[in-house]
C-alpha positions in Angstrom: 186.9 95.6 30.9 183.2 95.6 32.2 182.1 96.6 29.2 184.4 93.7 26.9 183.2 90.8 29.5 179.1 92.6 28.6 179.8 91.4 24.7 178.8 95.3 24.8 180.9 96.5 22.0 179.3 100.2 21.7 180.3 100.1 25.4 183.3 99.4 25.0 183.9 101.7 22.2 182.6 104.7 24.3 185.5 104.1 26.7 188.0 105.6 23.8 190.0 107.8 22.8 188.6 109.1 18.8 191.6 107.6 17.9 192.7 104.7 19.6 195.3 101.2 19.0 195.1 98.2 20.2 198.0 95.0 19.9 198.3 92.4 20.8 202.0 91.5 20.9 202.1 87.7 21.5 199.6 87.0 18.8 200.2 90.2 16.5 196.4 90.9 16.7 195.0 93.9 17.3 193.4 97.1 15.7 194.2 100.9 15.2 192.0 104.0 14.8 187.8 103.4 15.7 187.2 101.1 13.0 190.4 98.6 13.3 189.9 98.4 17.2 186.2 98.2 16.3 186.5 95.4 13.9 189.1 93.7 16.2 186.6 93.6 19.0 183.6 92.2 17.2 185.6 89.8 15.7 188.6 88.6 17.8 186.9 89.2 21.4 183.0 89.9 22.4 181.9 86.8 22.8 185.4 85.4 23.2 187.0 86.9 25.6 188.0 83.9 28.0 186.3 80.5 29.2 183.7 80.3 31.8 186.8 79.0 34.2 188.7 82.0 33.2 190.6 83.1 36.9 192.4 86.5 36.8 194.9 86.5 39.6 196.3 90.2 39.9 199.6 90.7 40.4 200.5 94.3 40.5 199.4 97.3 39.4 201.0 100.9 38.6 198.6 104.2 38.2 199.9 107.7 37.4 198.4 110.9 35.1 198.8 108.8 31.4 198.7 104.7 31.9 197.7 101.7 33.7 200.0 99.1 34.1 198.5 95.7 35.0 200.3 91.8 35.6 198.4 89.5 36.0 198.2 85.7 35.7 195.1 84.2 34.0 193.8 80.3 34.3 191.8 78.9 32.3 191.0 75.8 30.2 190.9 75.3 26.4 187.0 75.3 25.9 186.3 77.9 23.1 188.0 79.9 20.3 189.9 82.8 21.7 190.5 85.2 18.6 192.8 87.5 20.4 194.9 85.4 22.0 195.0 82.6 19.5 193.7 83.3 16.3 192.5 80.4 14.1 193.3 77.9 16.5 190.6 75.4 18.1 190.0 74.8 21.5 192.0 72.0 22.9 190.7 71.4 26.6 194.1 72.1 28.0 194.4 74.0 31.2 196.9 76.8 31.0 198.3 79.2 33.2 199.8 82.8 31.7 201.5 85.8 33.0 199.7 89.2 31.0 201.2 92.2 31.3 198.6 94.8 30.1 199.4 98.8 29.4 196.9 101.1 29.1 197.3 104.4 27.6 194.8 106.9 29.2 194.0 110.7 28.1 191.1 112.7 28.8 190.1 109.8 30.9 189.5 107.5 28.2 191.8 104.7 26.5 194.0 105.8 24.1 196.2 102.3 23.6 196.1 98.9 25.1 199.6 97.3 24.9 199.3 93.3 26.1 202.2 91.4 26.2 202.2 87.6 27.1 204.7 84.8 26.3 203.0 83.3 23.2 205.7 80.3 22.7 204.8 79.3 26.2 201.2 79.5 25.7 201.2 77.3 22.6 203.8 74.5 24.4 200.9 74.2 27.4 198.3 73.5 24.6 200.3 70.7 22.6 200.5 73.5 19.3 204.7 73.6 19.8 207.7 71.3 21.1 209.3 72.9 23.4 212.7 71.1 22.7 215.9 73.0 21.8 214.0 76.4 22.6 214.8 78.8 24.8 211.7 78.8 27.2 210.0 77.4 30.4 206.2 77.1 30.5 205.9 76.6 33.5 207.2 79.9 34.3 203.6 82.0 35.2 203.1 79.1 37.8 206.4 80.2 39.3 205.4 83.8 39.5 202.5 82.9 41.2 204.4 80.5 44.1 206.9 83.8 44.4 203.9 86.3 45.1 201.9 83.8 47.4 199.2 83.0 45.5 
């Protein structure tokens, strides 16, 4: 991740697996083998990873042999284009707040997958890009989880 918040994307690369995936699930983006997760990078994240006000609150984490497990909540406001997390939309200048649960496949210590899974209906309802009437969801949810953990 030090290497992704650099904009150092041969870094980043050198942290993987010959062969690894990357998705997104809330947005669908993503990449798979060197050159999609390459591509991916360059063009959905360097350089647009997060905001300046970008505040990662960790949750939990789990460690064993094959994976990293991380939830965390992440802050920010609306100020820039963020490719992976909302591709092709433009900044708003809403605040948001957003539970990310992020799975990391690991083998020969090196990143074979990244699975990230976020609420991407809830996401777009805090920036004004969905009404949330008649659907089955609660925004406000990730600000919940962070009252029940004492943060």
């Amino acid at each position: 991740m030090q290497a992704e918040l650099a904009a150092d994307l041969d870094a980043t690369m050198e942290t993987m697996v010959a062969n690894p995936h990357l998705i997104n699930l809330g947005s669908g983006s993503g990449g798979v083998g060197q050159e999609g997760v390459r591509k991916f990078y360059a063009e959905q994240l360097i350089g647009q990873f997060f905001p300046p006000d970008a505040e990662f609150v960790p949750i939990s984490r789990t460690i064993d042999g094959k994976r990293l497990v991380d939830e965390v909540v992440i802050k920010f406001t609306h100020t820039q284009k963020i490719g992976h997390l909302l591709p092709s939309v433009e900044p708003t200048g809403r605040k948001v707040t957003m539970a990310v649960v992020v799975i990391v496949g690991l083998q020969d210590e090196k990143v074979s997958y990244e699975h990230i899974y976020w609420d991407q209906a809830g996401l777009l309802v805090q920036l004004g890009l969905l009404n949330p009437k008649g659907l089955p969801i609660d925004p406000t949810a990730p600000k919940r989880l962070l009252e029940a953990t004492g943060h």
